[in-house]
C-alpha positions as CSV (number, residue, x, y, z in Angstrom):
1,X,79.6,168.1,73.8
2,X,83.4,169.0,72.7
3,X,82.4,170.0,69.3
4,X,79.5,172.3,70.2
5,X,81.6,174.2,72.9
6,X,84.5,174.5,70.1
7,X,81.6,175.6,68.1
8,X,80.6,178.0,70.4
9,X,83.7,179.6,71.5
10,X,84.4,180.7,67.8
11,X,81.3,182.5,67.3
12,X,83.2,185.9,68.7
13,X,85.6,185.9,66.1
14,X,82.9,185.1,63.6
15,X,80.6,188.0,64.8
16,X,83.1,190.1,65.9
17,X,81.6,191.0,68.9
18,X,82.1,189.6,73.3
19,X,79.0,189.4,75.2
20,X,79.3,192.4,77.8
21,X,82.7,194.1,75.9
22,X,80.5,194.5,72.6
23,X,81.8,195.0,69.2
24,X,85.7,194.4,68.5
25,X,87.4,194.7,65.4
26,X,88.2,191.2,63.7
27,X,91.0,190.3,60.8
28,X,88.9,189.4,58.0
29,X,91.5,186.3,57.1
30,X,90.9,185.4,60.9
31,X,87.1,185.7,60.7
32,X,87.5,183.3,57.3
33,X,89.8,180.5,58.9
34,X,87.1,180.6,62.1
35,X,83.7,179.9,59.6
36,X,86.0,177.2,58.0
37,X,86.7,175.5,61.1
38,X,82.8,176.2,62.3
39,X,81.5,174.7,59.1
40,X,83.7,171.7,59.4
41,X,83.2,170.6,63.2
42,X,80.3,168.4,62.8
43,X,81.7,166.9,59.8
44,X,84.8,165.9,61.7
45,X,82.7,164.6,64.6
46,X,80.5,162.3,62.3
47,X,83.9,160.9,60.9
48,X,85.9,160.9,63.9
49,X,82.8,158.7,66.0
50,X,82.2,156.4,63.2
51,X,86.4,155.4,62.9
52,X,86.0,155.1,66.3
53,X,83.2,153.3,66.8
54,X,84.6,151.1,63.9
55,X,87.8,150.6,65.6
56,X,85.7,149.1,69.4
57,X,83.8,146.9,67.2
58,X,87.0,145.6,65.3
59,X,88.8,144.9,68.5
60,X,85.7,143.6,70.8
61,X,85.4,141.0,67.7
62,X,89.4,139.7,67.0
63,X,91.3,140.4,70.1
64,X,89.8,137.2,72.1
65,X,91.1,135.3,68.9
66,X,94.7,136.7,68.3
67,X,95.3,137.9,71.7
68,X,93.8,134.9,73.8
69,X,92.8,131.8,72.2
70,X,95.3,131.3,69.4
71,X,98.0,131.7,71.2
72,X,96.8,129.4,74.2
73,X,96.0,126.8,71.3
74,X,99.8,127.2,70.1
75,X,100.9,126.1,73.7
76,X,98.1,123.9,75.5
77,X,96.6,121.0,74.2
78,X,98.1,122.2,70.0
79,X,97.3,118.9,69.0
80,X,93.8,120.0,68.3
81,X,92.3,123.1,67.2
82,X,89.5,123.4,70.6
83,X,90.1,127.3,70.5
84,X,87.4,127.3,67.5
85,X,84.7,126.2,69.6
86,X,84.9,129.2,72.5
87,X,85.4,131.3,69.3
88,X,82.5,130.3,67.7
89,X,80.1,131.2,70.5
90,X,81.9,134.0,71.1
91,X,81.2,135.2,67.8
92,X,77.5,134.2,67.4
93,X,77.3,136.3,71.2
94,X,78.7,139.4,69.4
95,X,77.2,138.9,66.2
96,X,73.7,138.8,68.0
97,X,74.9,142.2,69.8
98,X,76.3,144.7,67.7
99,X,73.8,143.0,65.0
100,X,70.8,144.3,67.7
101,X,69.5,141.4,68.2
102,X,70.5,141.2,71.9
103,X,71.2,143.9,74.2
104,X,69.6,147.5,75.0
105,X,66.5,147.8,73.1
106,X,67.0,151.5,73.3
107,X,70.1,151.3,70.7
108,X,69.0,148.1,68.9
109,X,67.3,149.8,65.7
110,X,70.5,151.9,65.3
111,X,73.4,148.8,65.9
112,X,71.1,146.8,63.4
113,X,71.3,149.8,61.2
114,X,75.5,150.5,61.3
115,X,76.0,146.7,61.0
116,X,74.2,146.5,57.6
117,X,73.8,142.5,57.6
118,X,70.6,142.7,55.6
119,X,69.1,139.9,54.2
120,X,69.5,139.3,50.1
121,X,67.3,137.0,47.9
122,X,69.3,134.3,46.1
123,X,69.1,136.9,43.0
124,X,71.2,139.5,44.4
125,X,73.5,136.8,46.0
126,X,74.6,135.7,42.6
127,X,74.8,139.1,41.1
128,X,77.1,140.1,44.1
129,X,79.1,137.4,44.6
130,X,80.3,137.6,41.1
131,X,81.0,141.4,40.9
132,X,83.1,140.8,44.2
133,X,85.1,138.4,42.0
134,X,85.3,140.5,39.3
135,X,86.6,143.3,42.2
136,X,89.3,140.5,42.9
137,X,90.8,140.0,39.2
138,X,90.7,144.0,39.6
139,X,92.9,143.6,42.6
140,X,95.0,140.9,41.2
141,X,96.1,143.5,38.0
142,X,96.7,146.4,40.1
143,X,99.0,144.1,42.7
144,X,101.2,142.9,38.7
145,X,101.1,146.3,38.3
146,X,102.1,147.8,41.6
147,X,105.0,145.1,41.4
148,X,106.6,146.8,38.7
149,X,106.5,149.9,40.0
150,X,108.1,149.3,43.8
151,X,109.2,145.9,45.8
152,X,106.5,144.8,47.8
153,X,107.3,144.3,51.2
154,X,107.4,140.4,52.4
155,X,104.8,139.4,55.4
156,X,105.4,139.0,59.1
157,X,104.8,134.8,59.2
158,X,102.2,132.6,60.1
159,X,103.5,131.0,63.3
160,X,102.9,127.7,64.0
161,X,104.5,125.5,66.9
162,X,106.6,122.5,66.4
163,X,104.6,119.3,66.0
164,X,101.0,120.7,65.4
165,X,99.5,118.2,63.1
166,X,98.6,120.3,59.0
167,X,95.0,119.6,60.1
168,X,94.6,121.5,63.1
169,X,96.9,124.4,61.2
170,X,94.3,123.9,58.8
171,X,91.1,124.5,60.9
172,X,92.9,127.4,62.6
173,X,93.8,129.0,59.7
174,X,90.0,128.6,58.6
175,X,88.6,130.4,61.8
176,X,91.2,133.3,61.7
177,X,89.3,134.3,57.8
178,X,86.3,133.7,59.1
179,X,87.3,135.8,62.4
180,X,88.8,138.2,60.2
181,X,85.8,138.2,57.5
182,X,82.8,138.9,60.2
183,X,85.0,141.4,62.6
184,X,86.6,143.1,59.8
185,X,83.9,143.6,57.8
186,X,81.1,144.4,61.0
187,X,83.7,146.9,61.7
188,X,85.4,148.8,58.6
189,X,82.1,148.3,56.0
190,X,79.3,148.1,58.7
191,X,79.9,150.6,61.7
192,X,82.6,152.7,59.9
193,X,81.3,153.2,56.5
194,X,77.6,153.2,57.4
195,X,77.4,156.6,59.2
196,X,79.5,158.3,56.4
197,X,78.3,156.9,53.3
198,X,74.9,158.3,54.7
199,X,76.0,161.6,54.7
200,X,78.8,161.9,52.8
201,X,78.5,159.3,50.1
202,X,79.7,156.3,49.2
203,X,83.4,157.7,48.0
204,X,84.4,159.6,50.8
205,X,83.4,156.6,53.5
206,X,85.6,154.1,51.7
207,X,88.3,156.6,51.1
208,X,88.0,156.9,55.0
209,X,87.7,152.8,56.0
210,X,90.3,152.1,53.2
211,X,92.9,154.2,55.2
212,X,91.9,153.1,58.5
213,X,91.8,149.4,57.7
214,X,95.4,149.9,56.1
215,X,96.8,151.9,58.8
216,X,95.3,149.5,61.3
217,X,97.4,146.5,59.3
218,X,100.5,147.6,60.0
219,X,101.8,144.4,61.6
220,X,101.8,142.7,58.5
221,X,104.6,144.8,57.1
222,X,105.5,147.6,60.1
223,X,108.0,149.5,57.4
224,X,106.2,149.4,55.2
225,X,102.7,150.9,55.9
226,X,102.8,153.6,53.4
227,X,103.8,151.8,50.7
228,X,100.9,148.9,51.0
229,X,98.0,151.7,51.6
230,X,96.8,151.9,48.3
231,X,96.7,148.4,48.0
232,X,94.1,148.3,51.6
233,X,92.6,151.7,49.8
234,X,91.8,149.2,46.8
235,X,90.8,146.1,48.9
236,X,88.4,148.1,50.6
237,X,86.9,149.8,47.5
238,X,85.9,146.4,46.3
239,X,84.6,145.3,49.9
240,X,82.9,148.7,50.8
241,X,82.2,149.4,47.2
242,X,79.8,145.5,47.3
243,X,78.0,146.6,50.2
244,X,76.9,149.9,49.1
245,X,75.9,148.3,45.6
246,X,74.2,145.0,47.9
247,X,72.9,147.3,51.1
248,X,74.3,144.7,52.9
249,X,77.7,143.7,54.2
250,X,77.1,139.8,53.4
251,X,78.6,139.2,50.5
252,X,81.6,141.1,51.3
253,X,82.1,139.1,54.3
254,X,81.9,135.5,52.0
255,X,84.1,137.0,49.7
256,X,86.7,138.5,52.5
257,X,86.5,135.3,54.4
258,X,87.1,133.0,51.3
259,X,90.1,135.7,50.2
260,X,91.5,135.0,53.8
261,X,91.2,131.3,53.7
262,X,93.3,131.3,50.2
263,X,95.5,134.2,51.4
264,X,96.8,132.9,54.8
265,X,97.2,129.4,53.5
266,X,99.0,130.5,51.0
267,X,101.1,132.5,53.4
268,X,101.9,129.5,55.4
269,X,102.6,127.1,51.9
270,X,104.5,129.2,50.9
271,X,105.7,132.0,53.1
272,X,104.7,134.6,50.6
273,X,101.6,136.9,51.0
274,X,98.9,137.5,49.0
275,X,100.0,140.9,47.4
276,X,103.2,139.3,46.1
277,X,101.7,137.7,42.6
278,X,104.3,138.7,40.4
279,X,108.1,137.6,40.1
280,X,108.9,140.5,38.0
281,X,111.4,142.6,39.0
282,X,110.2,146.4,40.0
283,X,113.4,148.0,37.9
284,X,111.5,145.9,34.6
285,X,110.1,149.8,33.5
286,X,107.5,150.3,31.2
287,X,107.3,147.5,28.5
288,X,104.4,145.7,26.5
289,X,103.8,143.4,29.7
290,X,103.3,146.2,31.4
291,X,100.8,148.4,29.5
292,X,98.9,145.2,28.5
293,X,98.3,145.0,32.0
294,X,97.3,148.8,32.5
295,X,94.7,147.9,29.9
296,X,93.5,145.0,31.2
297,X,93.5,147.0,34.8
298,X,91.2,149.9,33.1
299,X,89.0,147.2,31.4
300,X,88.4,145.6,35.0
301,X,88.0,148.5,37.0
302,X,85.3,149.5,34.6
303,X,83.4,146.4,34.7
304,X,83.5,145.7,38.4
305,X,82.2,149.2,38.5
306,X,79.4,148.5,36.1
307,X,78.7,145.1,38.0
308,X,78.5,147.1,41.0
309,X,75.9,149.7,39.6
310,X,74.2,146.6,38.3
311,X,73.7,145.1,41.5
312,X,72.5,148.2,43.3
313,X,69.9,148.4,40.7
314,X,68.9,145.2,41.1
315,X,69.1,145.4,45.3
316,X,66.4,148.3,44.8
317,X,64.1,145.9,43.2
318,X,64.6,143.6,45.8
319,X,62.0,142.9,48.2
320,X,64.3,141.8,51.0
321,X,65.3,144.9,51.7
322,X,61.8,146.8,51.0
């Protein structure tokens, strides 16, 4: 309703003329800036609903985990991990919803349709799960790179409480990616990319989730959100990028729940996050190091694209999603 009456009250300047006053005289760079603004409105509303709409599902999905569970796990009864089991039927409760499978029927065709969790035969599986990998080695260049190029920020750490046996870390640390993996990806590649990529394409709706899922990260590394958004930007091209090529957000979510399980592991080994894979040093310039791995960057971009083109071909032949 906003965007129609903001719609609405610029069509004097555009016409140039007031119901009852008549005709007025209108500057032509005013009358210009007014059809801009007119032509964008229902673009910006499109957007704007789908980031928000991405954002409630995101939040309905983790904050029981991070804000209620995993915490009371760290404090009551932390010898074993019994927050997974509320978790996981809480999870299989909002899969079934936003999904469509429970809830108004009115609205069901259209959550089934912004979650995108389409069924693949065993085919496409393969064919996506290994262009997803070859999005990863991608990613792994481009972080060598972007480590020669600035210091990448160190992680907030992976807390655990004082006498919490490595199992129970273990089983915690397991839920959290596959937490992160179905909410993240229901939210950024289902409910915020869907609605764009429909209208706008496939480019402009991971250009849009990439920044919001980087922006939305900041806790990670609060000083340093600018720095780390190209890296989300990339993450999500090869997430959102898999789901356009699949029709499906499935094997995005494997892959994104199998990165977490490696990545937050590692972080609590180790203390270091996954976008620190080099030991270079950032002042190390431009050597042969360095522009082997520009090539070898350009060489993977290219086939991960041509993977994904691959499997989108191959998803149109595929009677699953007939």
């Amino acid at each position: 309703m906003a965007v129609v009456q903001s719609r609405e009250a610029l069509r004097p300047v555009i016409s140039g003329e007031i119901p009852i006053l008549g005709k007025f005289p209108v500057d032509e760079r005013l009358r210009s800036q007014a059809l801009h603004c007119y032509a964008l409105a229902p673009h910006m509303a499109t957007i704007a609903i789908a980031v928000l709409m991405g954002i409630v599902v995101l939040l309905a999905g983790n904050l029981p985990w991070g804000v209620l569970l995993v915490p009371l796990n760290l404090r009551v009864g932390r010898v074993v991990p019994w927050a997974v089991l509320p978790m996981a039927i809480y999870l299989w409760c909002y899969w079934k919803h936003i999904g469509g499978s429970w809830g108004s029927k009115a609205t069901a065709r259209e959550r089934r349709a912004n979650l995108r969790a389409n069924a693949l035969s065993v085919k496409v599986w393969g064919a996506s799960l290994a262009a997803g990998l070859l999005g990863f080695a991608t990613i792994a260049v481009m972080l060598v790179l972007l480590a020669r190029l600035t210091n990448l920020p160190s992680s907030a750490p992976l807390t655990v409480t004082e006498g919490m046996p490595s199992i129970t870390v273990f089983v915690l640390v397991v839920m959290s990616s596959l937490v992160a993996g179905v909410t993240e990806e229901a939210a950024f590649r289902g409910y915020m990319q869907g609605p764009i990529e429909r209208r706008y394409g496939v480019a402009l709706a991971i250009l849009v989730n990439g920044t919001a899922f980087g922006l939305l990260h900041f806790p990670n590394h609060p000083a340093d959100v600018w720095i780390m958004l190209p890296y989300y930007i990339a993450v999500s091209a090869v997430y959102g990028g898999l789901t356009w090529a699949a029709n499906s957000i499935l094997p995005a979510l494997v892959l994104h729940s199998g990165g977490d399980i490696w990545s937050l592991g590692r972080l609590w080994l180790t203390g270091r996050p996954e976008w620190q894979l080099s030991t270079a040093p950032a002042s190390a310039g431009v050597d042969t190091a360095f522009l082997l791995s520009a090539v070898a960057f350009a060489v993977l971009a290219g086939l991960t694209w041509w993977a994904y083109v691959a499997v989108h071909s191959l998803g149109a032949r595929d009677p699953n999603l007939k």
